[in-house]
ROFI-866592 format. One record per residue (C-alpha): residue number from 1; chain; x, y, z. Coordinates in Angstrom, 2 decimals. Last residue first. Example, Ala and Ser with C-alpha at 12.3 -4.5 7.8 and 13.67 -1.06 7.14 Angstrom:
+-----+-------+---------+---------+---------+
|  nr | kette |       u |       v |       w |
+-----+-------+---------+---------+---------+
|   2 |     A |   13.67 |   -1.06 |    7.14 |
|   1 |     A |   12.30 |   -4.50 |    7.80 |
+-----+-------+---------+---------+---------+
end
This chain:
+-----+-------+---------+---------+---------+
|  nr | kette |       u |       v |       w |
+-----+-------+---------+---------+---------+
| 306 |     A |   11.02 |    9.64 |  -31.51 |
| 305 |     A |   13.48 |    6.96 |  -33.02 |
| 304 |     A |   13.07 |    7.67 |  -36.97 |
| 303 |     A |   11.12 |    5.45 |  -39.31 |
| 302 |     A |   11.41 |    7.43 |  -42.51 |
| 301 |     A |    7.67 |    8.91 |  -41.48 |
| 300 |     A |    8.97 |   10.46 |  -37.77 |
| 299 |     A |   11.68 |   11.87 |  -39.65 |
| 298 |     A |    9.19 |   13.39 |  -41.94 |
| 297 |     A |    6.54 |   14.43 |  -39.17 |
| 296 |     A |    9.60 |   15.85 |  -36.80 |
| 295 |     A |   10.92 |   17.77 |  -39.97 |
| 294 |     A |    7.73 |   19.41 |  -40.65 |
| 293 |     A |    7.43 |   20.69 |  -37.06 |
| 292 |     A |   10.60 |   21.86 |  -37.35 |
| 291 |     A |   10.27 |   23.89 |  -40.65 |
| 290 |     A |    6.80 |   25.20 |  -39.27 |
| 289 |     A |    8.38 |   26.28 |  -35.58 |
| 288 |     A |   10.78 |   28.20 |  -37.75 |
| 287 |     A |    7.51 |   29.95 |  -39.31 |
| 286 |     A |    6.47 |   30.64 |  -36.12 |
| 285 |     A |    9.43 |   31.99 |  -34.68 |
| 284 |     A |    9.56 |   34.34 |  -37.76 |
| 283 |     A |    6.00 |   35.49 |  -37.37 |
| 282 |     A |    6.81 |   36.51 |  -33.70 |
| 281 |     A |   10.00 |   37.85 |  -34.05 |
| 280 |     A |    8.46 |   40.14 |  -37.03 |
| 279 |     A |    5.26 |   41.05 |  -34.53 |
| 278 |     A |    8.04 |   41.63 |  -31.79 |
| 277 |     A |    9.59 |   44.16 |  -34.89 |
| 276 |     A |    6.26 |   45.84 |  -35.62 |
| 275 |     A |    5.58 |   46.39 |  -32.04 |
| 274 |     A |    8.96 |   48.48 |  -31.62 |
| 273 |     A |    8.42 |   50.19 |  -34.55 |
| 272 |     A |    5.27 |   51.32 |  -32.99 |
| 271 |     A |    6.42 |   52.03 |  -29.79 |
| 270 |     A |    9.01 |   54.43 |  -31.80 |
| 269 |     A |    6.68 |   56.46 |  -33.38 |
| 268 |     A |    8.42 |   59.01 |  -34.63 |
| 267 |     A |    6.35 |   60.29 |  -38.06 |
| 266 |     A |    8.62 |   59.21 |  -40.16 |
| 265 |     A |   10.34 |   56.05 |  -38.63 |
| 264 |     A |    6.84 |   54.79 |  -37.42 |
| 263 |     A |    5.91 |   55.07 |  -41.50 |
| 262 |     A |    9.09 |   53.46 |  -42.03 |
| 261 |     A |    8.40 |   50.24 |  -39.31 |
| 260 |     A |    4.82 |   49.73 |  -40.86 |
| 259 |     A |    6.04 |   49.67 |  -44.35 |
| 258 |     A |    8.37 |   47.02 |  -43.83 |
| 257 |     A |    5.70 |   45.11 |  -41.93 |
| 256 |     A |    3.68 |   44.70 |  -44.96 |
| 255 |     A |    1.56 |   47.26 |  -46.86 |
| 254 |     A |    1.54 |   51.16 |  -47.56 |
| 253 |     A |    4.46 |   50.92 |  -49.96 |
| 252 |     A |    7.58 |   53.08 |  -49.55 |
| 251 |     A |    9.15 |   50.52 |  -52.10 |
| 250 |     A |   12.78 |   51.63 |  -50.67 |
| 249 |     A |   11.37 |   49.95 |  -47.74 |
| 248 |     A |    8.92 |   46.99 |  -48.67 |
| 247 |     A |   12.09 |   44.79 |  -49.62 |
| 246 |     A |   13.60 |   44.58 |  -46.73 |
| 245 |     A |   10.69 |   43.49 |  -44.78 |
| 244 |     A |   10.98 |   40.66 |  -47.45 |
| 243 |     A |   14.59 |   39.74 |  -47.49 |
| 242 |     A |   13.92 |   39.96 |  -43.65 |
| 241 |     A |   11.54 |   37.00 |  -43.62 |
| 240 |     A |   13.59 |   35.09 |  -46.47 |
| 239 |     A |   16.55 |   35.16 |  -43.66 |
| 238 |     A |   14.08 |   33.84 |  -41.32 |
| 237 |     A |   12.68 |   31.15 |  -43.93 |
| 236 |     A |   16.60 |   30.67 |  -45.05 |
| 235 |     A |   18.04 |   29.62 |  -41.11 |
| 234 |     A |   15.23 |   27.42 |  -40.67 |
| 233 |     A |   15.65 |   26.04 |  -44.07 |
| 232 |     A |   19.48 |   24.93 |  -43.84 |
| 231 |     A |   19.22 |   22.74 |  -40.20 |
| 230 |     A |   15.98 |   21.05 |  -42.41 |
| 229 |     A |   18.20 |   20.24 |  -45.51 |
| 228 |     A |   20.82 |   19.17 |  -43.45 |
| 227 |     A |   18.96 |   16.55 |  -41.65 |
| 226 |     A |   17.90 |   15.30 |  -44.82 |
| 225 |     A |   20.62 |   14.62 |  -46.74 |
| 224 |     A |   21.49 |   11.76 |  -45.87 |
| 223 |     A |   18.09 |   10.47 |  -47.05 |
| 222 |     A |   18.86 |   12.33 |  -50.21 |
| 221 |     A |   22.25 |   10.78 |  -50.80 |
| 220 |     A |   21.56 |    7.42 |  -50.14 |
| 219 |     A |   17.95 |    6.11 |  -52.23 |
| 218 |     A |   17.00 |    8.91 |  -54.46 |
| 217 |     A |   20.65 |   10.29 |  -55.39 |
| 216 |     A |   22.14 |    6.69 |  -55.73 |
| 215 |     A |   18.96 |    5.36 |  -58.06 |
| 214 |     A |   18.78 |    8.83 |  -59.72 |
| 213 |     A |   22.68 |    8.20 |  -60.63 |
| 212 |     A |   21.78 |    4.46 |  -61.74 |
| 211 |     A |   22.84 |    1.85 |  -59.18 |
| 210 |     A |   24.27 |   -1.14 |  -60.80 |
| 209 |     A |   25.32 |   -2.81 |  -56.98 |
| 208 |     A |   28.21 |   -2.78 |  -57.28 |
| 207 |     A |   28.36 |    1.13 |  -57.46 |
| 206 |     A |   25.82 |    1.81 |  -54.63 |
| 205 |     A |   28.38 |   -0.79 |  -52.69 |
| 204 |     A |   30.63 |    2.15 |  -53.62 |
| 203 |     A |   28.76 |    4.85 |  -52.35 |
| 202 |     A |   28.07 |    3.54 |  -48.83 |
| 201 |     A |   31.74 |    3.05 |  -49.02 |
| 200 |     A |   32.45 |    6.73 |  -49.28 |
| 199 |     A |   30.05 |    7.47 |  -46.47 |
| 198 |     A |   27.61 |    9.38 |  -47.50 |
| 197 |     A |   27.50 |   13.39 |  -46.38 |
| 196 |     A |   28.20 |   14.60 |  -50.49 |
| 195 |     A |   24.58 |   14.99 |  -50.29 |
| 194 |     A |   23.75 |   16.64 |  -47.30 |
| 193 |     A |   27.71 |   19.29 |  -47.50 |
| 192 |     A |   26.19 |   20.27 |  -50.88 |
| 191 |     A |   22.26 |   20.77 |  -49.23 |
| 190 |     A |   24.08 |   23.02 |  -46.66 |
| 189 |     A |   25.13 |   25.14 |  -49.24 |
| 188 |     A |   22.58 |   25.67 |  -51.26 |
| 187 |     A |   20.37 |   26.26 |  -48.38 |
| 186 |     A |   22.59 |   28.44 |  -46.78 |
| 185 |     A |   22.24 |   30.71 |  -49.98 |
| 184 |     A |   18.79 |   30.45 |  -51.46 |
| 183 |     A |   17.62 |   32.44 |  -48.70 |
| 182 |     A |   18.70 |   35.96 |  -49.97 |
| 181 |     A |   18.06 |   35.75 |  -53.31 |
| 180 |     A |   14.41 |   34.11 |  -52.66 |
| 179 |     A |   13.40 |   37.00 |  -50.35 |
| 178 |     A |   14.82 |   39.57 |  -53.08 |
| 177 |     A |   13.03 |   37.35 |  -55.56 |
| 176 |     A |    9.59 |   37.52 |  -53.57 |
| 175 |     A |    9.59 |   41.36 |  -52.94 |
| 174 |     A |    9.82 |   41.88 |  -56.85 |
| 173 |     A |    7.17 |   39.50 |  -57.35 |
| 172 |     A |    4.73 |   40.28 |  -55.05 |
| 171 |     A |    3.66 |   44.03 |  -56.14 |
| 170 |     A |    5.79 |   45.32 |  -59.34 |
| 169 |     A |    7.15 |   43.66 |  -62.81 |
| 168 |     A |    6.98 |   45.67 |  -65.34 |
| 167 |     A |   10.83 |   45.18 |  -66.65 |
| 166 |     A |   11.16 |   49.17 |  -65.66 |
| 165 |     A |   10.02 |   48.04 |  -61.75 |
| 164 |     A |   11.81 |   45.20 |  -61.73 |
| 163 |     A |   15.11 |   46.90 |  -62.26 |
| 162 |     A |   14.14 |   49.51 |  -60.18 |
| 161 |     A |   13.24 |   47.32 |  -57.12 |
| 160 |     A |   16.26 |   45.01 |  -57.38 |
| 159 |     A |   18.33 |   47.84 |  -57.27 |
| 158 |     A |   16.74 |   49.57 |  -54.29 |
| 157 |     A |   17.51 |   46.09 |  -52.56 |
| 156 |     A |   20.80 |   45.55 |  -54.01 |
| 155 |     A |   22.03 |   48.16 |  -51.01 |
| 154 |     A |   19.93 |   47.15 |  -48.08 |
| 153 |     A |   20.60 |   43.33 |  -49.37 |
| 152 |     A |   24.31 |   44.19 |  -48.35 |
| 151 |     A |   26.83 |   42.64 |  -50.96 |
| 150 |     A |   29.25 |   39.70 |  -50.13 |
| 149 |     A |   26.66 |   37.67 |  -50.17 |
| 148 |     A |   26.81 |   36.74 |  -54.85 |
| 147 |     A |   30.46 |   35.80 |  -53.76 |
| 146 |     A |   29.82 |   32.83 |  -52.22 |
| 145 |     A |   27.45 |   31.51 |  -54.82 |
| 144 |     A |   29.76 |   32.87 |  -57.30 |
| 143 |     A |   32.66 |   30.77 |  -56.02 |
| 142 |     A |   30.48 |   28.05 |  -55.98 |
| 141 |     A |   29.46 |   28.20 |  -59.18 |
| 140 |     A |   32.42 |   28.02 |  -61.50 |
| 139 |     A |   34.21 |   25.36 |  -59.70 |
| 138 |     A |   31.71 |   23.22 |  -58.48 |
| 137 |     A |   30.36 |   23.68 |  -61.80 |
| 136 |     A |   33.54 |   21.79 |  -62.96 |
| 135 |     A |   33.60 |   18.77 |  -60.45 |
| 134 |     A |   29.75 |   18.40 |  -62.12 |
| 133 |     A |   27.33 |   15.87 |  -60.13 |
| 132 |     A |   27.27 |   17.44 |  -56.34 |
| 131 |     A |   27.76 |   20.92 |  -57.90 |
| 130 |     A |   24.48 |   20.46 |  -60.12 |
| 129 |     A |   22.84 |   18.85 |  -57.11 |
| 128 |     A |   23.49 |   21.57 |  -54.63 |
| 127 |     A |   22.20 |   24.45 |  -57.50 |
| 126 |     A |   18.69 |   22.53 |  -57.92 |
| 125 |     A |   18.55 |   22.53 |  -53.91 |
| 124 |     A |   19.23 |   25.97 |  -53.60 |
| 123 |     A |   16.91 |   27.30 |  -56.48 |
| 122 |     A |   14.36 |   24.99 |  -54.94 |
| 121 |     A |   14.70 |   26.53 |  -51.39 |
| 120 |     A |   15.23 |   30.46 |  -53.01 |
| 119 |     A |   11.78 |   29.90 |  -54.71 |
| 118 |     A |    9.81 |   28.28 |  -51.87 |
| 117 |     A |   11.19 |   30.64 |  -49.11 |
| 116 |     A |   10.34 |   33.90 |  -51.39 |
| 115 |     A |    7.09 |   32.70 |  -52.62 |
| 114 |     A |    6.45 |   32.22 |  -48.15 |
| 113 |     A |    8.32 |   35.37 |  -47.16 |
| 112 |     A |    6.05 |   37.68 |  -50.16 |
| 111 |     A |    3.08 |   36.48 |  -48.44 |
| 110 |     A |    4.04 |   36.59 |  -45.32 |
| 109 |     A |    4.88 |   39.93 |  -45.44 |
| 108 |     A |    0.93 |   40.75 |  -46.55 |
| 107 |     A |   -0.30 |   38.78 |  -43.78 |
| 106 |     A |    1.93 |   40.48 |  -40.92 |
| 105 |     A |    0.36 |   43.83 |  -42.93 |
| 104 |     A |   -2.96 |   42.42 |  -42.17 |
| 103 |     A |   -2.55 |   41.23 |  -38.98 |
| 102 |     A |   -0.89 |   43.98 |  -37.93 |
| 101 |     A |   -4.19 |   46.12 |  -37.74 |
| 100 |     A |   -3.86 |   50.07 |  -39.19 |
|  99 |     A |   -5.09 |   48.72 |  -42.96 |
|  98 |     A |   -8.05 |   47.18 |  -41.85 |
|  97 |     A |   -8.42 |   43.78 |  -43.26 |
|  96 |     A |   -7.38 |   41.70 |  -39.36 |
|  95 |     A |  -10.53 |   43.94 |  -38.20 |
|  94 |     A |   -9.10 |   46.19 |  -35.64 |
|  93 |     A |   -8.43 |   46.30 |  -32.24 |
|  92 |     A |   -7.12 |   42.77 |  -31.64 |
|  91 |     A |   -3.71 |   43.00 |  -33.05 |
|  90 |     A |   -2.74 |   46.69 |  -33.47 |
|  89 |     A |   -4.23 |   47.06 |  -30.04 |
|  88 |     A |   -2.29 |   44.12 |  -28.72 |
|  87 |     A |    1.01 |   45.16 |  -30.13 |
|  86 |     A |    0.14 |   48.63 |  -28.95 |
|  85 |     A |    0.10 |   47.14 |  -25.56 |
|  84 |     A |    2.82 |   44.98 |  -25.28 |
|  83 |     A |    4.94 |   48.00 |  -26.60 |
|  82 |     A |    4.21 |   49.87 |  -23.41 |
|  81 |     A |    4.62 |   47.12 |  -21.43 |
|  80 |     A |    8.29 |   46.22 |  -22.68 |
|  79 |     A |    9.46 |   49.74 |  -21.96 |
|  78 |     A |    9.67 |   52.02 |  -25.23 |
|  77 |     A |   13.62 |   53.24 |  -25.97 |
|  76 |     A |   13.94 |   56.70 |  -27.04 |
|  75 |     A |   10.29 |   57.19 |  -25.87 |
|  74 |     A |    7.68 |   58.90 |  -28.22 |
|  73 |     A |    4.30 |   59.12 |  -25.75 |
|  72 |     A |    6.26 |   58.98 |  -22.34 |
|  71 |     A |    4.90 |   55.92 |  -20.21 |
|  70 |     A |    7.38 |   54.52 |  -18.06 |
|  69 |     A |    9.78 |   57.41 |  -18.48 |
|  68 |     A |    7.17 |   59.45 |  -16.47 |
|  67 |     A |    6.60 |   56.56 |  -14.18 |
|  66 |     A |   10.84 |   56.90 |  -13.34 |
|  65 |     A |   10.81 |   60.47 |  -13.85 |
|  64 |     A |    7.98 |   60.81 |  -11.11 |
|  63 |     A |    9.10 |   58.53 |   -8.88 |
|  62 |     A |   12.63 |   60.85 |   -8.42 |
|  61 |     A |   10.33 |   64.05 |   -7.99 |
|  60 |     A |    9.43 |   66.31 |   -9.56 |
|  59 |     A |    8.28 |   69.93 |   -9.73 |
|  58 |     A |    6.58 |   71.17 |  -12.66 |
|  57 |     A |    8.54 |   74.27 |  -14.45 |
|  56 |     A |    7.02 |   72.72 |  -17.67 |
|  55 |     A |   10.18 |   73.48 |  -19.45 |
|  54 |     A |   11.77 |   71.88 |  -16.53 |
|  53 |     A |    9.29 |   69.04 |  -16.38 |
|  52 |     A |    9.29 |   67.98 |  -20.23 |
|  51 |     A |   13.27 |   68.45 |  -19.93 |
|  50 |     A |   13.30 |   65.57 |  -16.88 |
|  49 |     A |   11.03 |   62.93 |  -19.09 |
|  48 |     A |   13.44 |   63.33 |  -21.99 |
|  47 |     A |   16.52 |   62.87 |  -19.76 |
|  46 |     A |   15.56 |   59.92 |  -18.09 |
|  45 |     A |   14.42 |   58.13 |  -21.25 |
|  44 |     A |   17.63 |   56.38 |  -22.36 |
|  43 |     A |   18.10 |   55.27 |  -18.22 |
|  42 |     A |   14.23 |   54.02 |  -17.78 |
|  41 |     A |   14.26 |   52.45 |  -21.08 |
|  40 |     A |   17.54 |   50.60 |  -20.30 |
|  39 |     A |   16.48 |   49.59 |  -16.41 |
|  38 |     A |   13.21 |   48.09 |  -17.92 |
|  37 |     A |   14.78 |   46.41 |  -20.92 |
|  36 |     A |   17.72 |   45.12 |  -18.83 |
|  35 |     A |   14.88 |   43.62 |  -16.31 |
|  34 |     A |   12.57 |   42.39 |  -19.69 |
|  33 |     A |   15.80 |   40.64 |  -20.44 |
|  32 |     A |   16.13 |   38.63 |  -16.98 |
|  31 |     A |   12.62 |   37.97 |  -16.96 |
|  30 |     A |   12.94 |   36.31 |  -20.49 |
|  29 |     A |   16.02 |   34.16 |  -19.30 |
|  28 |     A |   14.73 |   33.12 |  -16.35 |
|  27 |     A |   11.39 |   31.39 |  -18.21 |
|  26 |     A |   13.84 |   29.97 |  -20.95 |
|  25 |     A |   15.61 |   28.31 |  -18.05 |
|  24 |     A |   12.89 |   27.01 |  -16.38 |
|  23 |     A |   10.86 |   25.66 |  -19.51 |
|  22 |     A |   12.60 |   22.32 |  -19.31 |
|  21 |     A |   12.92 |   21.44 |  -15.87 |
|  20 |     A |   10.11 |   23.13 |  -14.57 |
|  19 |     A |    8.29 |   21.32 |  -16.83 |
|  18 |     A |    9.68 |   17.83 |  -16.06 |
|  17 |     A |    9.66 |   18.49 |  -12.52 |
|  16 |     A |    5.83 |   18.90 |  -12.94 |
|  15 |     A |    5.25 |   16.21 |  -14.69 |
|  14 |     A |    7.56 |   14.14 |  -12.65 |
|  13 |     A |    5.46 |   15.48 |   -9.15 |
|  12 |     A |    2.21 |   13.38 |   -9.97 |
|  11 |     A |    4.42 |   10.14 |  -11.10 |
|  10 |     A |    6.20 |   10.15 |   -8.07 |
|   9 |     A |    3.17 |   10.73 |   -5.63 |
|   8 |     A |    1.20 |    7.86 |   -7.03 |
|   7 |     A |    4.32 |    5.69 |   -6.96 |
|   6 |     A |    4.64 |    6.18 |   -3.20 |
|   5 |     A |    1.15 |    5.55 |   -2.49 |
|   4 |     A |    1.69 |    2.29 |   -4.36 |
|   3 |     A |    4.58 |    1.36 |   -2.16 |
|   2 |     A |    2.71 |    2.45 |    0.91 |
|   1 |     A |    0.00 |    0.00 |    0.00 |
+-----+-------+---------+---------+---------+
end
């Protein structure tokens, strides 16, 4: 009986070691930022807060700069709260169509992330295999895949836009290929280092065994391949996430996330930059939580150990 009672107890407190054991950290780290944010918005404000009162002549006190800091209308830096809540009002106090909510600039990002993703990811992929199977366009493109990053996307950006523009070619498309130039990178490259991954001897028992090329590429080198091909798209669908914010600023549209941080930027409104960015985090943790979750499912399908 006391045994049993025992177990009972054990397996009620292992759920809840288990969570404190993995979301403990993350937990401490967040309150531990939020505390830097605090102390950094109260330092970068202190002056602002103290000139409104002097040319107010309004006495103050120490408690008032610090609550005046807390919620001055165009902060330096915007405390956490105060960002919270236009993230929320941007969020839930408008119809997601309306063009003040975040949804629907979030939506109109995503958009132009997603045909960016999908176009950089096969251009990768169809540039791994052509080094993989050529020792001479390993030669002549990899250099110029290396190369081709050198240059800041704020500075081909305007470029890209132009060039577009005068070819006709405006609205999702231009946005998309400066997405798609940006992630195709670590994808290509991480997709070389997936299939070349086989063991050499893997390769030659392909070999005695008649394998065709497809045979050896289907069956070895793209199951190897795998686990790099994952690690390489949630590093391109954030990249592709930028490549699109990016891309809305030298467009000066009126849609998209990129549009929402330069109108803040030219009318001052920090908090709303501010929210614009967590609403970037946001979408790009979710879209990494996408790649992963698609991963699991696959690896999970090709027989994996969960």
């Amino acid at each position: 009986m006391t045994s049993s009672l025992s177990a009972i107890s054990r397996a009620r407190v292992w759920p809840q070691h288990y969570l404190i054991e993995r979301y403990a950290p993350v937990v401490t780290v967040v309150l531990a930022l939020a505390a830097i944010w605090y102390i950094a918005a109260v330092l970068m404000n202190l002056s602002l807060v103290r000139d409104a009162f002097e040319r107010e002549e309004t006495p103050y006190t120490i408690a008032d700069l610090i609550e005046g800091t807390m919620s001055a209308e165009r902060p330096l830096l915007p405390a956490p709260h105060q960002v919270i809540e236009v993230l929320l009002d941007s969020v839930f106090g408008y119809p997601p169509t309306a063009p003040r909510s975040l949804i629907y600039h979030s939506a109109v990002t995503l958009s132009a992330t997603l045909a960016g993703f999908v176009l950089g990811a096969l251009l990768g992929v169809a540039l791994a295999l052509l080094i993989v199977h050529s020792a001479v366009l390993e030669r002549s493109l990899m250099p110029w895949i290396i190369c081709s990053q050198m240059v800041p996307i704020l500075a081909l950006a305007p470029i890209f836009i132009v060039v577009l523009g005068a070819l006709g070619l405006h609205g999702l498309l231009p946005k998309s290929i400066i997405s798609a130039y940006l992630c195709f990178f670590p994808v290509a490259i991480g997709m070389v280092k997936g299939f070349t991954s086989p063991d050499p001897m893997q390769l030659d028992l392909m070999r005695t065994w008649s394998a065709s090329p497809f045979q050896v590429l289907w069956k070895l080198r793209l199951p190897s391949a795998i686990p790099f091909l994952f690690a390489s798209l949630k590093v391109a669908v954030t990249i592709s996430l930028i490549g699109a914010i990016v891309a809305e600023l030298p467009t000066g549209g009126e849609a998209g996330i990129g549009a929402r941080l330069l109108a803040g930027s030219y009318y001052g409104q920090t908090i709303q930059i501010w929210a614009a960015l967590v609403a970037a985090a946001i979408l790009a943790s979710g879209l990494v939580g996408l790649v992963d979750l698609s991963h699991r499912l696959l690896s999970r399908h090709m027989g994996a150990q969960p």
